[in-house]
N, C-alpha and C positions, 0 to 999 in steps of 0.2 A: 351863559349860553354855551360855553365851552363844554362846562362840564354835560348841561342837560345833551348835547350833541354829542357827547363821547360816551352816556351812558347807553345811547341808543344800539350803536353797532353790539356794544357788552351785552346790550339785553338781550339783543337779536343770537348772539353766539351762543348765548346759554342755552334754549331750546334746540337750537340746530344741533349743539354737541352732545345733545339729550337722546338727542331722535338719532343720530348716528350710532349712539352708543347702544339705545336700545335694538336698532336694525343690525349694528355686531352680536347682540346678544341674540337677535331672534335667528341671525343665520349659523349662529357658532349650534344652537340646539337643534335645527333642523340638519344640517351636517352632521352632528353628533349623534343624530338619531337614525341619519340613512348610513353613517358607517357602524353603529352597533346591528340595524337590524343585516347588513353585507357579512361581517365577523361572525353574527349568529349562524348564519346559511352556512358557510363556509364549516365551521366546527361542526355544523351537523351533518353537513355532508360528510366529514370527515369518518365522525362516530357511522354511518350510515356505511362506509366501506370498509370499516374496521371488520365490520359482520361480518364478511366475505373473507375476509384473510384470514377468520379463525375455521372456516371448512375444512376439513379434513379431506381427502384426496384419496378415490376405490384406489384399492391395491389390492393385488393377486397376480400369480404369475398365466393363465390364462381367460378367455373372455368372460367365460362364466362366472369364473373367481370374482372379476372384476365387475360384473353385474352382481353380483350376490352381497359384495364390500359396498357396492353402492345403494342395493335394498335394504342392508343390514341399515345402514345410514341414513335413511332419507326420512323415516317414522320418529328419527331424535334431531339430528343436525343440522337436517334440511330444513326439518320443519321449525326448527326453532332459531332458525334463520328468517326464513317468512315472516314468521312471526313477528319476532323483533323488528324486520325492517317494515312491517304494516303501523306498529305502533309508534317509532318516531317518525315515519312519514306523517300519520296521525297528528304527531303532537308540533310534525311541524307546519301542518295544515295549519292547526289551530295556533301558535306562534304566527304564520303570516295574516292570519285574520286579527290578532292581536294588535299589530302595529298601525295595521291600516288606518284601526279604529282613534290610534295615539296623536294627539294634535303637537305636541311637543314630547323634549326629553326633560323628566322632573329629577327631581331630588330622588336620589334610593332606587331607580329604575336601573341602574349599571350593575349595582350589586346584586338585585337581588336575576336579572339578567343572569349573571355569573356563575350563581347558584342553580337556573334551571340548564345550561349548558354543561354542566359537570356532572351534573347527575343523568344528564342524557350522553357523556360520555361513557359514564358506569354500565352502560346498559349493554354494549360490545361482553361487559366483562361478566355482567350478570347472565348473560346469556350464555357463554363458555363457564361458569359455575354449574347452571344445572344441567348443561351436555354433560360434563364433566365426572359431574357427579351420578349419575344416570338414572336424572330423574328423582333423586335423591327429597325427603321433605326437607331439607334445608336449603336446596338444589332453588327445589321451585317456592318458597317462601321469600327466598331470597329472591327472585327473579318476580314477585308480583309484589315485592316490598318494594322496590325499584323502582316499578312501576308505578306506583301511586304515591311515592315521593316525588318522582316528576311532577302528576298531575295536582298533587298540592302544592307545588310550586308554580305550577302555571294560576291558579287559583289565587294564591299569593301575587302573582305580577299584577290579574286583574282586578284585585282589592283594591292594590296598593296606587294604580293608576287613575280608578276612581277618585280615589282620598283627597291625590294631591291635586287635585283637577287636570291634568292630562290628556282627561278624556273626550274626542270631540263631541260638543252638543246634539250634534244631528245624529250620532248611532249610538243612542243609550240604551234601547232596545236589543239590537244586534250586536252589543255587550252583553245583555243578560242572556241571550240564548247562547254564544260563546261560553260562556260560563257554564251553563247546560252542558254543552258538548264535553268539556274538560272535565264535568263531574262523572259521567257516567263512567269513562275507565276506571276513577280512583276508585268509587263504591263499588264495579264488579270486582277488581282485582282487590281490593279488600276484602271480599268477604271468601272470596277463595283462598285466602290464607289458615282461617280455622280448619276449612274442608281439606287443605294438602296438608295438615298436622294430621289429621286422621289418613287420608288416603291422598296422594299427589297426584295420582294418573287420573283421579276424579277431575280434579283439581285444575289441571290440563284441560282438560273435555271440558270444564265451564268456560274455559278463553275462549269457545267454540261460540259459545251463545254469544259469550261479548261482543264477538265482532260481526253477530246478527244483530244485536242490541246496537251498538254504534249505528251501523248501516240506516237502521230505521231511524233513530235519532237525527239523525242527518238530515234526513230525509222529511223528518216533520219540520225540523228546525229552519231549515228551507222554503218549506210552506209559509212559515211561519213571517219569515223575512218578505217574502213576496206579497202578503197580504198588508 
């Protein structure tokens, strides 16, 4: 009787310290998941103001001067400031749409995290490569190789989050349209890399479409969700 009576509370403790254990795990991952996607923000905001402190500053010792230092500029550094801060805004539109969709933090999600942050760090740098270079075809090969290393790593996050099952049940659809959105940068600014081996300022002029291309994408992709 002793024993059948002491094994009760024992049996009783094993699921309770089951279920504790498992409600540690489940809040250690959701914690871990709202402070990577807070660390993410942060670093890209960071990358997102770096933009600005590589502007260069009109100089001239009268107004004109200094309008003229600012015209001279505004068709390479301005614009390739816009630029760049349209496309990580972009990528981190589609980062926050990412996570939402994320029911938990799996296995391989920190790393390969890591990997799309660094390379969206490079992009400050990519972006004074082809100021730099003025427009140069390494300039801008380098600056739409960048680019679509991002967007394969964003590509890569949403694979990999599928796999491990991560991903919530209810948005598997608005997963695959996210994916949509992510592809469309990496295949335009791929394919303008052959085009700025021949001519760059072509090359240029297609980022134009791209970001009529996105817009609409958006925009169907949208439809799409609502329906």
């Amino acid at each position: 009787m002793a024993g059948a009576s002491g094994a009760g509370p024992a049996g009783a403790a094993g699921p309770g310290g089951n279920r504790r254990s498992g409600d540690l795990r489940s809040s250690w991952r959701s914690e871990g998941l709202q402070r990577l996607v807070f660390f993410s923000d942060a670093v890209i905001a960071i990358a997102m103001t770096l933009l600005a402190v590589e502007l260069p500053i009109p100089d001239g010792a009268s107004e004109n001067a200094l309008w003229d230092s600012f015209t001279s500029q505004l068709t390479r550094e301005y614009l390739s400031f816009a630029l760049s801060f349209a496309v990580i805004a972009a990528f981190w539109t589609s980062h926050h749409r990412f996570y939402e969709m994320v029911a938990r933090l799996g296995r391989g999600m920190i790393w390969r995290n890591f990997v799309f942050l660094f390379l969206i760090v490079v992009m400050p740098f990519a972006t004074n490569v082809m100021d730099e270079t003025h427009g140069s075809k390494f300039g801008t090969v380098f600056y739409a190789a960048t680019v679509c290393c991002v967007g394969l790593s964003r590509l890569e996050m949403l694979r990999h989050v599928r796999k491990v099952g991560c991903l919530r049940d209810d948005l598997t659809r608005q997963h695959t349209l996210n994916s949509i959105r992510v592809t469309t940068p990496v295949v335009a600014f791929g394919l303008s890399i052959p085009i700025a081996l021949v001519d760059p300022v072509v090359a240029r002029y297609s980022w134009i479409v791209l970001g009529v291309l996105v817009v609409v994408m958006e925009r169907i992709t949208r439809r799409l969700e609502d329906e």
